[in-house]
C-alpha atoms as a printed R data frame, in Angstrom:
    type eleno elety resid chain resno       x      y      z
1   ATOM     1    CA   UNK     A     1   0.000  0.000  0.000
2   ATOM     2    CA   UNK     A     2   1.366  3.273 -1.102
3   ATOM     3    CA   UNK     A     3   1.974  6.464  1.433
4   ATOM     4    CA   UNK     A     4  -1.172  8.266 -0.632
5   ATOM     5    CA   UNK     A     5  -3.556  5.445 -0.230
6   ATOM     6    CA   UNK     A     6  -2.571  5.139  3.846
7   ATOM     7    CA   UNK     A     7  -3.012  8.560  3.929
8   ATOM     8    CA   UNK     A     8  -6.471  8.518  1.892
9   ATOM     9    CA   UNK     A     9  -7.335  5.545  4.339
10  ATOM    10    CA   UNK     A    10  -6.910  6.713  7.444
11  ATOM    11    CA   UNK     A    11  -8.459 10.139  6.228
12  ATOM    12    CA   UNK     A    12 -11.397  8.444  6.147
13  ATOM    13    CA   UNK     A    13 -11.315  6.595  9.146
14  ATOM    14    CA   UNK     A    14 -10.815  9.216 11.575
15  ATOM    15    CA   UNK     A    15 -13.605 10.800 13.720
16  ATOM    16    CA   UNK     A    16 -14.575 14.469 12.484
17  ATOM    17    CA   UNK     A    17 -13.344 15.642 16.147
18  ATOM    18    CA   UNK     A    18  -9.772 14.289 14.772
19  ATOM    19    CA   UNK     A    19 -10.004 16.026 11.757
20  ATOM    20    CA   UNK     A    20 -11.289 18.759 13.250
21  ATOM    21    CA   UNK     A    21  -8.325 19.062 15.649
22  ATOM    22    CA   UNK     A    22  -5.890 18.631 12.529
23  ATOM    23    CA   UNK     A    23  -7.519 22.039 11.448
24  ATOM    24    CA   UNK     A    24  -9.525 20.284  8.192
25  ATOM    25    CA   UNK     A    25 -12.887 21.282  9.932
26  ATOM    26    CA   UNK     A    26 -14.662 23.167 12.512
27  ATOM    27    CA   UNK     A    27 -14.910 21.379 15.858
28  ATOM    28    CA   UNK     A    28 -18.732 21.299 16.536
29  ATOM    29    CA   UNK     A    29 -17.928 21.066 20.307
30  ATOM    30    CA   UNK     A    30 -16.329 24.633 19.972
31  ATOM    31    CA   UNK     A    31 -19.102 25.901 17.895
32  ATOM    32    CA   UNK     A    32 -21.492 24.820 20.892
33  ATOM    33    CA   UNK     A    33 -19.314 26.336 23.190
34  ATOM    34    CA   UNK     A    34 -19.276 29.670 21.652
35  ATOM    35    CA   UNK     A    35 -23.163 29.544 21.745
36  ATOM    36    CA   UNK     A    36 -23.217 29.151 25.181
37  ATOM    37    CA   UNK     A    37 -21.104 31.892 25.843
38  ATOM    38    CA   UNK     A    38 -23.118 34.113 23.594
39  ATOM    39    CA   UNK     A    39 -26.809 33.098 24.915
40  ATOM    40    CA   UNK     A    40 -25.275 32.506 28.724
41  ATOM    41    CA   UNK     A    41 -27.157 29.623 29.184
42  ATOM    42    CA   UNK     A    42 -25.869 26.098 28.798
43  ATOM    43    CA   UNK     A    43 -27.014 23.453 26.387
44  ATOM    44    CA   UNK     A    44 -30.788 22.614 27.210
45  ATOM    45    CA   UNK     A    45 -31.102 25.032 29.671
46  ATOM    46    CA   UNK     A    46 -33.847 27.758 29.367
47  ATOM    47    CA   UNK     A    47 -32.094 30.340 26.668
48  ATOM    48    CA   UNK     A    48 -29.816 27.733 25.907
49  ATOM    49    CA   UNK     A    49 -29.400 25.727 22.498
50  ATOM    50    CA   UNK     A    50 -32.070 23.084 22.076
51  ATOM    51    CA   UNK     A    51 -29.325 20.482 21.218
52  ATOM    52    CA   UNK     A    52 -25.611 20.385 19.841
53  ATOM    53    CA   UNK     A    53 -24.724 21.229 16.217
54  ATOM    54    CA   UNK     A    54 -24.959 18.136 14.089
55  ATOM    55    CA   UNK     A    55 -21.443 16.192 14.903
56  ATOM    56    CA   UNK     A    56 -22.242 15.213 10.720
57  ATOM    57    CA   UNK     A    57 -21.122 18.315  9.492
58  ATOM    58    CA   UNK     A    58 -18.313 18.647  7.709
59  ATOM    59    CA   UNK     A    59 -18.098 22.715  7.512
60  ATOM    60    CA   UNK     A    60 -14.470 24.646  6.819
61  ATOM    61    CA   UNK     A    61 -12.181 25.575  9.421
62  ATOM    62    CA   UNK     A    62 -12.905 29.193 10.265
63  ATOM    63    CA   UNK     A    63  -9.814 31.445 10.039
64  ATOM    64    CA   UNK     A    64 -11.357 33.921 11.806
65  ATOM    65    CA   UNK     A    65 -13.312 34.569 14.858
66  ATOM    66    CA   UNK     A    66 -16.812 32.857 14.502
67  ATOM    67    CA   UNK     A    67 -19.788 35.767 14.385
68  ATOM    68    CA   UNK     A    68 -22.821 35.100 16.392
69  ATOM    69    CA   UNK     A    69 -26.089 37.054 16.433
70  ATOM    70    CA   UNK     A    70 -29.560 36.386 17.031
71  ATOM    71    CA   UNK     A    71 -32.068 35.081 14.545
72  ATOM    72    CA   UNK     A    72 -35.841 34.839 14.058
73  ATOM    73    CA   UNK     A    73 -38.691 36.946 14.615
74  ATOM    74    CA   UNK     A    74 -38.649 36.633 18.834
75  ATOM    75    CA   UNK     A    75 -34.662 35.730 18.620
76  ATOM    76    CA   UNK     A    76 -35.398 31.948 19.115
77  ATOM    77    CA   UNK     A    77 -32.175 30.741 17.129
78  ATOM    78    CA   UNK     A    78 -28.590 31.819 16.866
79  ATOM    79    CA   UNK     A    79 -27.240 32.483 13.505
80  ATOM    80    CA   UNK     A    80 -23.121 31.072 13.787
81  ATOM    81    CA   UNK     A    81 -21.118 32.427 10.679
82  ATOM    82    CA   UNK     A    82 -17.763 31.860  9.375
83  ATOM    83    CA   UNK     A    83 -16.804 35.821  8.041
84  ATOM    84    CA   UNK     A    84 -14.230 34.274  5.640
85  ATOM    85    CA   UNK     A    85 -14.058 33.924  1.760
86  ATOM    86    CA   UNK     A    86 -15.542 30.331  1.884
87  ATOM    87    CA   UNK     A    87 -17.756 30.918  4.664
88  ATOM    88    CA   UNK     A    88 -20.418 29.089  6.117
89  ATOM    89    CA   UNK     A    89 -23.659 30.243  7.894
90  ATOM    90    CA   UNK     A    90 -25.720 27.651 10.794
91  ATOM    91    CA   UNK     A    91 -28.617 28.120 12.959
92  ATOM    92    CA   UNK     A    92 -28.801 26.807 16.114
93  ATOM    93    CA   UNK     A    93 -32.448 26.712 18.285
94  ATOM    94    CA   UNK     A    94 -32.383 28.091 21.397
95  ATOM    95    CA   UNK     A    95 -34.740 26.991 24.013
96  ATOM    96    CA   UNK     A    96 -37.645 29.243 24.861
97  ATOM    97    CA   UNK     A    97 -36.535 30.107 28.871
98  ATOM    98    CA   UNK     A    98 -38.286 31.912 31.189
99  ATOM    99    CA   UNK     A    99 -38.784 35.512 32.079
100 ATOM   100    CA   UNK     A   100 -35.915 34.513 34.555
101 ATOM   101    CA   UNK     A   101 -33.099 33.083 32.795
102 ATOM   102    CA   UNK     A   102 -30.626 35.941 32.191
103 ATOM   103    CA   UNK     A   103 -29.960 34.931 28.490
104 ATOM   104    CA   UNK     A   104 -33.906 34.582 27.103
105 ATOM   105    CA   UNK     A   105 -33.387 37.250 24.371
106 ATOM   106    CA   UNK     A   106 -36.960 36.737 22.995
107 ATOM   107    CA   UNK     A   107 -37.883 39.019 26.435
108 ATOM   108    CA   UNK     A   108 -34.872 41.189 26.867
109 ATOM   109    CA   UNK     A   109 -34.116 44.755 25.173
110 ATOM   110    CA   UNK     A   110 -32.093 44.589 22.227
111 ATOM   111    CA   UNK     A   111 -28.584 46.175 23.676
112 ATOM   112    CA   UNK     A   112 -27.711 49.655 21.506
113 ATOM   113    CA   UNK     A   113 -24.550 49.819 20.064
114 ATOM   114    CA   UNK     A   114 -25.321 52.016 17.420
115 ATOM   115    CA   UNK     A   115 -26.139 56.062 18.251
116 ATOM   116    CA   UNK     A   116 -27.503 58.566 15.763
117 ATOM   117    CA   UNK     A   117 -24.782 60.650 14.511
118 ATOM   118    CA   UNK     A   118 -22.558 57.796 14.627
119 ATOM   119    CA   UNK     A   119 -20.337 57.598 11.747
120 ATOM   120    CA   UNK     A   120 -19.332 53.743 10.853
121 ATOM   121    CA   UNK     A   121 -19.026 51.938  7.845
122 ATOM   122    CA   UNK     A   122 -21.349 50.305  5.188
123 ATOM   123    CA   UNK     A   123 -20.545 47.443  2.983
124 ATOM   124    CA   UNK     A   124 -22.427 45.570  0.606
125 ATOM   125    CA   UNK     A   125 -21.933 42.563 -0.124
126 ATOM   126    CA   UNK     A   126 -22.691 39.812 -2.988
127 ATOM   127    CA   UNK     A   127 -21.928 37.110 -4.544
128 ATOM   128    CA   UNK     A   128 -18.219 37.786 -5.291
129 ATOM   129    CA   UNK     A   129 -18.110 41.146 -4.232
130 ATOM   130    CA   UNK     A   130 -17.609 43.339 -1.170
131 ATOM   131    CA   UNK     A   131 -17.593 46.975 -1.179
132 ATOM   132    CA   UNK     A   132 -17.301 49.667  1.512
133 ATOM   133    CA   UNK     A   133 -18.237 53.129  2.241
134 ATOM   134    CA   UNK     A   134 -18.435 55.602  5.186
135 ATOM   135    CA   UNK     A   135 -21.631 56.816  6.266
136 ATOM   136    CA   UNK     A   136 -23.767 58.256  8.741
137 ATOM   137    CA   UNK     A   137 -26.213 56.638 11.462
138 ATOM   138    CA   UNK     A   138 -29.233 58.334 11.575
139 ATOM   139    CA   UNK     A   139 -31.026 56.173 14.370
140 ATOM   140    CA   UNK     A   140 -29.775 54.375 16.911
141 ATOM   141    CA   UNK     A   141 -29.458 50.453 16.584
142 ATOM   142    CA   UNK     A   142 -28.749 46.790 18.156
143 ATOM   143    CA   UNK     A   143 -27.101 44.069 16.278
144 ATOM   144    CA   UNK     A   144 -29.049 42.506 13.969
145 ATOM   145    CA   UNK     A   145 -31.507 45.802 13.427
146 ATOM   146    CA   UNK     A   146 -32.110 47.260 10.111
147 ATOM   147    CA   UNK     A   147 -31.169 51.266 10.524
148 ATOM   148    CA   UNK     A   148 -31.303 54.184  8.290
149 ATOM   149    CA   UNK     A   149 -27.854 55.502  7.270
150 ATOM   150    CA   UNK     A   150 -26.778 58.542  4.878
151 ATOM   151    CA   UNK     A   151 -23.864 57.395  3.213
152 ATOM   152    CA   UNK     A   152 -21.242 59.865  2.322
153 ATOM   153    CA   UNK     A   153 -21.224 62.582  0.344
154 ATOM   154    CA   UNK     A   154 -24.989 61.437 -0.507
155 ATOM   155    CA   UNK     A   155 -28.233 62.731  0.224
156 ATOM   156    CA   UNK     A   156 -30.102 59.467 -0.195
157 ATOM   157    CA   UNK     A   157 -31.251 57.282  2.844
158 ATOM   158    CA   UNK     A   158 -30.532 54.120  2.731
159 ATOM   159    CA   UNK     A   159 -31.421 50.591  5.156
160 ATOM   160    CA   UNK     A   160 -28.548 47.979  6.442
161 ATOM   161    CA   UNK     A   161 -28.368 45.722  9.086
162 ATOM   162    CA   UNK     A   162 -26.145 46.348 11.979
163 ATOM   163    CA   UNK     A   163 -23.479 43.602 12.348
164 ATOM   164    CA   UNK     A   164 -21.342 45.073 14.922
165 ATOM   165    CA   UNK     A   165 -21.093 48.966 16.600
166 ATOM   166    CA   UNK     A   166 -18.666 50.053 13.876
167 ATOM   167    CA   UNK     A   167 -20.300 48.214 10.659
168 ATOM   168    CA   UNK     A   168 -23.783 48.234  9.303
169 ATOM   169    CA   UNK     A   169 -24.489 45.082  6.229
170 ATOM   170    CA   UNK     A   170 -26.511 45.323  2.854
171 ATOM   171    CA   UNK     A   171 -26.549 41.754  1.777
172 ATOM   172    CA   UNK     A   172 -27.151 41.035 -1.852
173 ATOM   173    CA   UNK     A   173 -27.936 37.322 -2.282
């Protein structure tokens, strides 16, 4: 047996969390941790995930820090992203706590980290394609909300989501 077929073998033969730690894919159990960390709440816990990410996946090593926000008309899933080139998008359900548990975000006020008069930057993005621009807030926003900015040197209004408190999102596809 030649050194490509081992190799092609064993490849096959290891567990995804082996893999995983090789750097060939994400390790699910760190994707679970960072939703902890982001809702508070542990796994199955009220305004925790419902369950772990699906140990079947086989998504690309992030090379950058994973991006978490919530998703869903009353925030009941997270939305984990990979921000790179090849990225790759999952939603994870979160259970529905109660008015008690400190991460239910379907109850609590969306935190502002955008203020009007704030001047942050716009991208939009497609298939492809980023571009970027400086613009101006002109209401105050939480991650996730769709504001109205004035890009520019424009007089046009225009709507993008806020991603974090220095960039605001137009996706295109």
């Amino acid at each position: 047996m030649n050194r490509l077929t081992a190799t092609a073998i064993l490849s096959l033969l290891l567990p995804a969390s082996a893999l995983a730690q090789q750097g060939q894919f994400a390790d699910p159990a760190a994707i679970d941790a960072e939703v902890a960390a982001f809702t508070g709440a542990a796994m199955g816990m009220p305004g925790g995930a419902q369950h772990p990410v699906d140990r079947r996946l086989r998504l690309a090593n992030c090379p950058h820090p994973l991006a978490l926000a919530w998703h869903g008309r009353g925030a009941d899933m997270v939305r984990v992203e990979c921000p790179s080139r090849s990225g790759w998008r999952v939603f994870v359900p979160v259970n529905r706590g109660s008015t008690t548990a400190p991460a239910s975000a379907a109850r609590a006020e969306p935190q502002v980290v955008v203020e009007r008069g704030q001047v942050m930057t716009i991208i939009v993005e497609g298939r492809g394609f980023v571009v970027s621009q400086q613009g101006e807030a002109l209401e105050d926003g939480a991650i996730g909300q769709w504001i109205r900015i004035r890009p520019e040197g424009n007089r046009e209004v225009i709507r993008a989501q806020v991603r974090t408190p220095q960039r605001a999102v137009i996706p295109l596809g």
